[in-house]
N, C-alpha and C positions, 0 to 999 in steps of 0.2 A: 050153613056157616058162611055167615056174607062176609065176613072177615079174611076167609082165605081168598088169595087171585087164583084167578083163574087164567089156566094156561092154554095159549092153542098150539097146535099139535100140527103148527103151519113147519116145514121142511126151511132150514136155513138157507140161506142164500149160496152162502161158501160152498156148503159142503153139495148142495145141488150143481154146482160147477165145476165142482170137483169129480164129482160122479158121471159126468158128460164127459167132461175130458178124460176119463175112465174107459168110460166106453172107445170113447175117438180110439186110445190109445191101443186098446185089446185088440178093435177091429184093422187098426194099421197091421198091428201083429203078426196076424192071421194070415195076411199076404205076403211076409217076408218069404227070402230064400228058406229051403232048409239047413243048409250050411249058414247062415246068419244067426238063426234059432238056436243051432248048436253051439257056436259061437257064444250068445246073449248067456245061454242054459250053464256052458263050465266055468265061464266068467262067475256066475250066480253061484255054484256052489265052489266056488275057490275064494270068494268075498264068504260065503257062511264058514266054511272049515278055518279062512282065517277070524273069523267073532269068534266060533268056539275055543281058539287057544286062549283070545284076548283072557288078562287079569285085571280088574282094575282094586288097585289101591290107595287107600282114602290115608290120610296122615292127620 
């Protein structure tokens, strides 16, 4: 089928930089305090327990 393109299966650019600074970021992580971690961790779920009340209404 010469009519279809053909696609490469080449990794975008963005999201390749994205995924590096990914890493960077994990591995910063890793070395924080443990009382900082704790910290990062109830902040995280007092941001999700507040999404689960959110309502949103459309008009």
């Amino acid at each position: 089928m010469p009519s279809q393109k053909q696609t490469d299966n080449k990794p975008d650019a963005k999201l390749q930089i994205s995924e590096e600074s990914e890493m960077e970021r994990l591995r910063r992580d890793v070395f924080r305090p443990d009382m900082e971690k704790l910290q990062l961790f109830t902040k995280m779920l007092r941001a999700n327990a507040l999404y689960k009340k959110a309502k949103v209404s459309h008009k």
